[in-house]
C-alpha positions in Angstrom: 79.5 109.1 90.8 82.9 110.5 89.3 84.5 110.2 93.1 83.2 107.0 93.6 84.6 105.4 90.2 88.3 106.6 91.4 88.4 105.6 94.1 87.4 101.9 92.8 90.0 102.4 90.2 92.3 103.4 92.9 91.4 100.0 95.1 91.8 98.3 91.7 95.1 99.5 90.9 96.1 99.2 95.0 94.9 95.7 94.9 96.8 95.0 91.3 100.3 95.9 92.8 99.5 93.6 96.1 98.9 91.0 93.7 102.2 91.7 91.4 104.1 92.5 94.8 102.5 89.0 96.3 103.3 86.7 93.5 107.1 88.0 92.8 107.8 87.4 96.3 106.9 83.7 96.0 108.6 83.0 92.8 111.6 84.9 94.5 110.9 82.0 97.0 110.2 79.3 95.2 112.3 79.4 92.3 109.7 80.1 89.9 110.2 81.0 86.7 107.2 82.6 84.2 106.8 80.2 81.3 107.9 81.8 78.1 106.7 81.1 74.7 109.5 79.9 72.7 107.3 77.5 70.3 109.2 74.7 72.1 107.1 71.3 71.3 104.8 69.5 73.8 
């Protein structure tokens, strides 16, 4: 059981980066910019 939890956590973490690597290439791309909160009003 213990080898087949890290290797899910490994997939996990694998799959984490892709994700992270996937989205800062298309905000590289598309100019996007990650909303920050400044307590700016609506």
């Amino acid at each position: 059981m213990a080898r087949k939890s890290k290797l899910n956590l490994r997939a996990i973490e694998k799959f984490r980066q892709a994700m992270a690597k996937g989205y800062e290439r298309e905000a590289r791309r598309n100019l996007i910019r990650v909303p920050l909160q400044m307590g700016a009003p609506c």
